[in-house]
C-alpha positions as CSV (number, residue, x, y, z in Angstrom):
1,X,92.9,156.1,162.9
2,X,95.1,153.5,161.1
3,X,97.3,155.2,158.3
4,X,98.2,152.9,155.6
5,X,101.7,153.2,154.0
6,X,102.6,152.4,150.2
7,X,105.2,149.5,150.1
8,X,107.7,149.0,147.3
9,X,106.8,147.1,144.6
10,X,110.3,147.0,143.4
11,X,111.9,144.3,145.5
12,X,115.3,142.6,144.7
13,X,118.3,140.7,146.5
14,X,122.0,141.7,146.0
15,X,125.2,139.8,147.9
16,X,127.2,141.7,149.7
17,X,129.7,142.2,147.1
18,X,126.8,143.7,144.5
19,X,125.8,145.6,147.2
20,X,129.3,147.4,147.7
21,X,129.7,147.6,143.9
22,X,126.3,149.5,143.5
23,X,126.8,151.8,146.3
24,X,130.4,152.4,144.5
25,X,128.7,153.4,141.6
26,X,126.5,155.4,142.9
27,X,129.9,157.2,144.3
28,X,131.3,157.2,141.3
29,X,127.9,159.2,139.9
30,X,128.1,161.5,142.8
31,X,131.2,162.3,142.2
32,X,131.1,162.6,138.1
33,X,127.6,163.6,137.0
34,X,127.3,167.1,135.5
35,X,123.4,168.7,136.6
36,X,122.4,169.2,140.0
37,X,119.4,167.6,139.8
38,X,121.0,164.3,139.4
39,X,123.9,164.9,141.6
40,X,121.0,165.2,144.0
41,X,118.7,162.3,142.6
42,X,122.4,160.3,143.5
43,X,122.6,161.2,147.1
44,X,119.1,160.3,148.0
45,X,119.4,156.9,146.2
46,X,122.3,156.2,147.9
47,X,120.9,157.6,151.1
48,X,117.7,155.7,150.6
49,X,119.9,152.5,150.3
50,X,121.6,152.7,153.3
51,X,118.4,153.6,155.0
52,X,116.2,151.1,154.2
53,X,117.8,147.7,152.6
54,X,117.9,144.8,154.9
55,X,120.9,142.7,156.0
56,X,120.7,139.3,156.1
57,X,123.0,137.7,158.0
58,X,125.0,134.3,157.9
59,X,125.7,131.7,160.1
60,X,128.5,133.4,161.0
61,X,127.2,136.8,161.8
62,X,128.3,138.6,158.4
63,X,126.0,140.4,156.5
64,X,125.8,138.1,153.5
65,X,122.8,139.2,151.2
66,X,120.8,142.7,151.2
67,X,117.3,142.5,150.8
68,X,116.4,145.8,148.7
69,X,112.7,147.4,147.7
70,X,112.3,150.6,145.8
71,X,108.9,152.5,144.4
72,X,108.9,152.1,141.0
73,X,110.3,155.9,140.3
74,X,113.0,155.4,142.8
75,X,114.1,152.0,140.8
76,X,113.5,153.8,137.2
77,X,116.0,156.5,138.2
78,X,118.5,153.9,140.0
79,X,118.4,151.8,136.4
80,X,119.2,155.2,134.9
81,X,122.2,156.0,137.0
82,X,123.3,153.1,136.4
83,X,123.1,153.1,132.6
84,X,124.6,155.9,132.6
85,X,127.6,155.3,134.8
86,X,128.7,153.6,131.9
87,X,129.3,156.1,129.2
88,X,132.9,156.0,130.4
89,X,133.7,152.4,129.5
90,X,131.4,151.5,126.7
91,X,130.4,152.7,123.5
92,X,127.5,152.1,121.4
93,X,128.4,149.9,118.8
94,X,125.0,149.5,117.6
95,X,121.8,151.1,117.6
96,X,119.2,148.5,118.7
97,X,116.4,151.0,118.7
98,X,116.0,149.8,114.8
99,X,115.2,146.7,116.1
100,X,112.9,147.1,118.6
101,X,109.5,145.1,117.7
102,X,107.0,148.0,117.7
103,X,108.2,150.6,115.0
């Protein structure tokens, strides 16, 4: 029997700098998040990261670019840790929910 396996629809590239600034971040929530559920949402992103993203290489041999899909949940919940990471260096100076289109 053949078993057919859902693939990520969520598919982006990151250099390896954005990569190493995400996976920081993702630290940085670890580390500084208050509820458990989160704390544990943050470990399995960052282990699904590692797991599953694909180096791409350079002519060299480096790891130059990271090829990186998600299912949707998985990148809803990465775009909210991300948000939230920062709460610590900005503030809102305006709320743009009063200008969203669809009242």
């Amino acid at each position: 029997m053949i078993e057919h396996y859902k693939k990520p629809s969520v598919k982006f590239v990151v250099n390896r700098g954005n990569f190493n600034k995400l996976m920081s971040v993702l630290s940085f929530q670890e580390e500084n998040i208050i509820t458990e559920e989160w704390k544990e949402k943050v470990k399995n992103m960052k282990d699904t990261l590692l797991r599953y993203s694909i180096p791409q290489k350079d002519e060299n041999g480096e790891i130059a670019i990271i090829d990186i899909a998600l299912f949707n949940n998985e990148a809803s919940e990465l775009i909210i840790l991300l948000i939230s990471a920062f709460d610590v260096l900005l503030k809102e100076e305006e709320d743009y929910t009063n200008k969203i289109k669809r009242q």
